[in-house]
C-alpha positions as CSV (number, residue, x, y, z in Angstrom):
1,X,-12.2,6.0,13.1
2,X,-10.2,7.0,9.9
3,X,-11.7,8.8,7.5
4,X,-11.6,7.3,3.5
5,X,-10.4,9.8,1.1
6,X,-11.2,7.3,-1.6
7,X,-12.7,3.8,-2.4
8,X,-12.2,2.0,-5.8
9,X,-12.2,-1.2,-7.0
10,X,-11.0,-1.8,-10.0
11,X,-8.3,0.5,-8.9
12,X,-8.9,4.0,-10.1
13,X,-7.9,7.3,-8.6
14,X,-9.6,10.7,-9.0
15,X,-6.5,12.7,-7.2
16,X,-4.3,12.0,-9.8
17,X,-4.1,10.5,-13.5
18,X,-4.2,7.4,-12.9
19,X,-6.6,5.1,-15.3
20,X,-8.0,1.7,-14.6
21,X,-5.8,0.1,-16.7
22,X,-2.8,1.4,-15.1
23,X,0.6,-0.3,-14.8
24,X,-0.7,-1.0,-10.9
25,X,-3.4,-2.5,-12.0
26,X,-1.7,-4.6,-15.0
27,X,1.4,-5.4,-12.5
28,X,-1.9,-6.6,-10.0
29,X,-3.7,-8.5,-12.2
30,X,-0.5,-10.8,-13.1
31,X,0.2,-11.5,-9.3
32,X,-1.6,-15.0,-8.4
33,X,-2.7,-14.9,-4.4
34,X,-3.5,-11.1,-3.3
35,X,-7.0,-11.2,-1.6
36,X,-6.7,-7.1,-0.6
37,X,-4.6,-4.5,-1.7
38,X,-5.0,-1.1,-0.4
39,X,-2.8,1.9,-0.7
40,X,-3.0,4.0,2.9
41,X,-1.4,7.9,3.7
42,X,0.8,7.8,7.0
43,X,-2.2,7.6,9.2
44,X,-3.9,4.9,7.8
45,X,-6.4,7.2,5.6
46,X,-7.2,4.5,2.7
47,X,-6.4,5.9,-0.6
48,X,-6.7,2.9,-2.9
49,X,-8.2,-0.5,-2.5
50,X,-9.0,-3.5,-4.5
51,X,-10.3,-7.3,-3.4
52,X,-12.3,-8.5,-0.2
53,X,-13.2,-5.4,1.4
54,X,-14.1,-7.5,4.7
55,X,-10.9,-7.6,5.4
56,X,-10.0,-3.9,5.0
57,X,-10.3,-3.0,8.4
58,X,-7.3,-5.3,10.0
59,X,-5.5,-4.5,6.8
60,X,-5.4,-1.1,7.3
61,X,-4.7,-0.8,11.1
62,X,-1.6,-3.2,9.5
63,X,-0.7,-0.9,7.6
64,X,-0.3,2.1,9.6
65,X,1.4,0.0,12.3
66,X,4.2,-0.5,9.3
67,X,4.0,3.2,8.4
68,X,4.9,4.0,12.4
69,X,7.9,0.7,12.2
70,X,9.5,1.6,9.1
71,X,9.5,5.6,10.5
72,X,11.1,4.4,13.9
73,X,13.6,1.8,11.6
74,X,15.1,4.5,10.1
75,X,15.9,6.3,13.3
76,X,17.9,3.4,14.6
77,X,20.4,3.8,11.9
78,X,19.7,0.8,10.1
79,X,18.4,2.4,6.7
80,X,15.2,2.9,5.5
81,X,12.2,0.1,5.8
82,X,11.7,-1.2,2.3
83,X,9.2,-3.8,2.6
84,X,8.2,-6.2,5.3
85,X,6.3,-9.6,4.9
86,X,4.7,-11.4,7.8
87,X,3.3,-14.7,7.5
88,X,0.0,-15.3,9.7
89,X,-1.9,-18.8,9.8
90,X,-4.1,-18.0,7.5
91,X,-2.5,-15.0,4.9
92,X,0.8,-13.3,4.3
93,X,0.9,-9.7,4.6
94,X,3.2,-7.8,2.5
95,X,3.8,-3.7,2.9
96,X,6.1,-2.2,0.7
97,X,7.1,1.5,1.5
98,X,6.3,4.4,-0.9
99,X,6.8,7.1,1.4
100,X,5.2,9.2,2.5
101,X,2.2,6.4,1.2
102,X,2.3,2.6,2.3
103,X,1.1,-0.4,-0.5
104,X,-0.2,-3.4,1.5
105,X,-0.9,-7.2,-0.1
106,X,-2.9,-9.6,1.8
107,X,-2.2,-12.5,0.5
108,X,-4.2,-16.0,0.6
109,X,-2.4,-18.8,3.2
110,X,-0.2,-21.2,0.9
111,X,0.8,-18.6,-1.9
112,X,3.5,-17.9,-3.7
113,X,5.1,-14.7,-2.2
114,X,8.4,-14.5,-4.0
115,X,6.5,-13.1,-7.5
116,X,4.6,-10.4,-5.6
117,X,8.0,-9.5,-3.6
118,X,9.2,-9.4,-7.1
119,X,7.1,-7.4,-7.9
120,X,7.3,-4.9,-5.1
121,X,9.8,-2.5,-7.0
122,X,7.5,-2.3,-9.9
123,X,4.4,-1.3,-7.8
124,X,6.0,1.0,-5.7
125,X,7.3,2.8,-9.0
126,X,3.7,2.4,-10.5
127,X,2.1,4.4,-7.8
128,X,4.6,7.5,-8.4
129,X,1.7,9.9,-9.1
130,X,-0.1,9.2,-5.8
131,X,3.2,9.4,-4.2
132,X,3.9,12.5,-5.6
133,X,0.7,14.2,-4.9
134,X,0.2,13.2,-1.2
135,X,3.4,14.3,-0.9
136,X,2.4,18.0,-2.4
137,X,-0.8,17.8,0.2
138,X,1.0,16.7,3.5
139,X,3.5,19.9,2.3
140,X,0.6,22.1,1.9
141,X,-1.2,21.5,5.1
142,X,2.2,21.8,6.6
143,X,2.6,25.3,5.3
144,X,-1.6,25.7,6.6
């Protein structure tokens, strides 16, 4: 099982300085659909969530699948993985790449995804400070 460095809804987040009212969570509250977000490290560790947290589980093994397909995508030459959206029978999934940190929507079936793909550039740029400091920790455990 993965271990969770963190679990907060609203969104808040102790590792950096990022309040509850937040651009992320200001950007999220304006997009109409998203059942689950949740803001995983490489390996899947959940760093941020917000919404159903029954479907958590499958959201997060999602996401670290993308983490692993945007890694190999950018081995083949063809640039790096910006976001992916996959539409099940029941939800879309969106994952938007904030390396080294992956943002992932579940999304309720029938809505709109274009605002929240929209979107995408704003979150990704919202959650700079997370970025930034998972970033300095996968570095220091490196140099461990």
């Amino acid at each position: 099982g993965r271990r969770r460095l963190a679990h907060h809804t609203p969104l808040l987040n102790t590792y950096t300085s990022m309040p509850a009212d937040s651009s992320f969570d200001q950007l999220l509250g304006r997009l109409e659909g998203v059942k689950t977000v949740l803001v995983c490290d490489p390996e899947g560790a959940i760093l941020l969530c917000a919404g159903d947290a029954s479907c958590e589980p499958r959201l997060q093994r999602l996401s670290a699948t993308y983490s692993q397909t945007a890694d190999h995508t950018s081995k083949l030459g063809l640039g790096k993985s910006r976001h992916m959206t996959a539409f099940c029978d029941d939800c879309a999934v969106v994952h938007a790449s904030c390396s080294p940190i992956v943002l992932s929507l579940l999304v309720h079936a029938g809505a709109d995804v274009a605002p929240i793909l929209d979107a995408l550039p704003e979150l990704v740029e919202s959650l700079a400070p997370l970025q930034q400091a998972v970033e300095r920790l996968l570095s220091q455990n490196s140099r461990d």
